[in-house]
N, C-alpha and C positions, 0 to 999 in steps of 0.2 A: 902615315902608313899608306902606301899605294894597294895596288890591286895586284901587281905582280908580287910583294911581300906575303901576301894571305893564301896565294895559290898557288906558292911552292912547291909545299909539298901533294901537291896531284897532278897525277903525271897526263902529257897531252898527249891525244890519242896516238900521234906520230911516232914517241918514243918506244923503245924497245925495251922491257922491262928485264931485268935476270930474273931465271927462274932456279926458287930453292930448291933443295934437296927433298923438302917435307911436301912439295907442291906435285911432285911426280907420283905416277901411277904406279901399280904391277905392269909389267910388260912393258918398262920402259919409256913410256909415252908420256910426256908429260901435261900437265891437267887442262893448258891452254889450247893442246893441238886432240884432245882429247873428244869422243864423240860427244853427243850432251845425255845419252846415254847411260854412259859410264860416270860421266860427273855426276849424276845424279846417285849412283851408286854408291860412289866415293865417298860421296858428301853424308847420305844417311846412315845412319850408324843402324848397323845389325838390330833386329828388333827379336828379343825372345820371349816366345809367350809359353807363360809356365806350365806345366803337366797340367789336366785339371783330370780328372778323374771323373769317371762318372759316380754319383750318387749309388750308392746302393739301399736298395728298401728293404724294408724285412717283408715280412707277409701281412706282421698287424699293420703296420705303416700303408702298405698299400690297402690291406681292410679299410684302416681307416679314410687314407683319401679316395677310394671310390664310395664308402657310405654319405660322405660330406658332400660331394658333387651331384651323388644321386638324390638327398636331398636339397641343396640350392636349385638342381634341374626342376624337381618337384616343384619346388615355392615355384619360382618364376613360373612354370606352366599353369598351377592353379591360380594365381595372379591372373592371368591371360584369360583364362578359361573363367573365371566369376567375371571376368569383363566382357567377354562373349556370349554366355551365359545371359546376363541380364541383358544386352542389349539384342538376343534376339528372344527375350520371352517380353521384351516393350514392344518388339517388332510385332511378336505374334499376338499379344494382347494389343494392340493397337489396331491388328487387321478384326481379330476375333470382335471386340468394342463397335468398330467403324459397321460391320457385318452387323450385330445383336443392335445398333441404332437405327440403320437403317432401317431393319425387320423390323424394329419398336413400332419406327415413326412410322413407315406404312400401316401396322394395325392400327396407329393410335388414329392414324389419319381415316381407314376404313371405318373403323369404329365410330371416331365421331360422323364421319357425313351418313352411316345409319339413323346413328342416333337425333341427328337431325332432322331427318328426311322422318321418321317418325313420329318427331315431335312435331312436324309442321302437319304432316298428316294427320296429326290428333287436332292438333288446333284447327284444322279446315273441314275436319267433320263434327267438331261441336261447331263451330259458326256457321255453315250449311243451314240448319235447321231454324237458324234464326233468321237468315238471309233470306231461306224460303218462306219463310210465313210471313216477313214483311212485303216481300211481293207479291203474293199469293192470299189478297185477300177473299174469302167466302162466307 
């Protein structure tokens, strides 16, 4: 089998093909001399899209789907709001905590250098008296 036996049947560009009867347009024209426009017209077949109606609700119906939305609205915002919630009372317990340590640590800190300075001052006037009578002999 050669190469000109398999490609018989397709035709080269040079030739000039008959045009069917089934291959013609409206208007006459037929579909090769035709814009690409209109072949494109040709060729999709009419598209119907069916009546659709709109929905009709009754009243419970719509009762109902605004109760349903106004409570999922609900949950998610309280969702939201216990998450905000807690993380500005960490916030404000965390400034309030950092505040009352602070304040602790300075009295705890005043407090003891008192209480020291007291204590050394006790111990320096019971030793005094010893220290002077060992120098201070008469």
């Amino acid at each position: 089998m050669t190469n000109q036996d398999t490609d018989s049947g397709i035709p080269l560009l040079t030739e000039v093909m008959p045009v069917d009867d089934d291959v013609k347009s409206a208007g006459g024209q037929t579909m090769l001399s035709a814009s690409p426009m209109l072949l494109l017209e040709v060729s999709i077949p009419e598209l119907t899209v069916p009546d659709r109606q709109e929905p009709t609700w009754s009243e419970q119906d719509l009762a109902r789907m605004q109760a349903e939305i106004s409570d999922r609205i609900t949950r998610q915002v309280l969702r939201r709001l216990d998450v905000m919630l807690e993380e500005r009372v960490r916030d404000s317990l965390a400034d309030v905590l950092q505040l009352a340590v602070s304040g602790l640590a300075q009295g705890i800190r005043h407090d003891l250098k008192q209480t020291l300075e007291e204590a050394i001052n006790r111990a320096v006037a019971q030793e005094m008296p010893s220290f002077q009578t060992k120098n201070n002999p008469l």
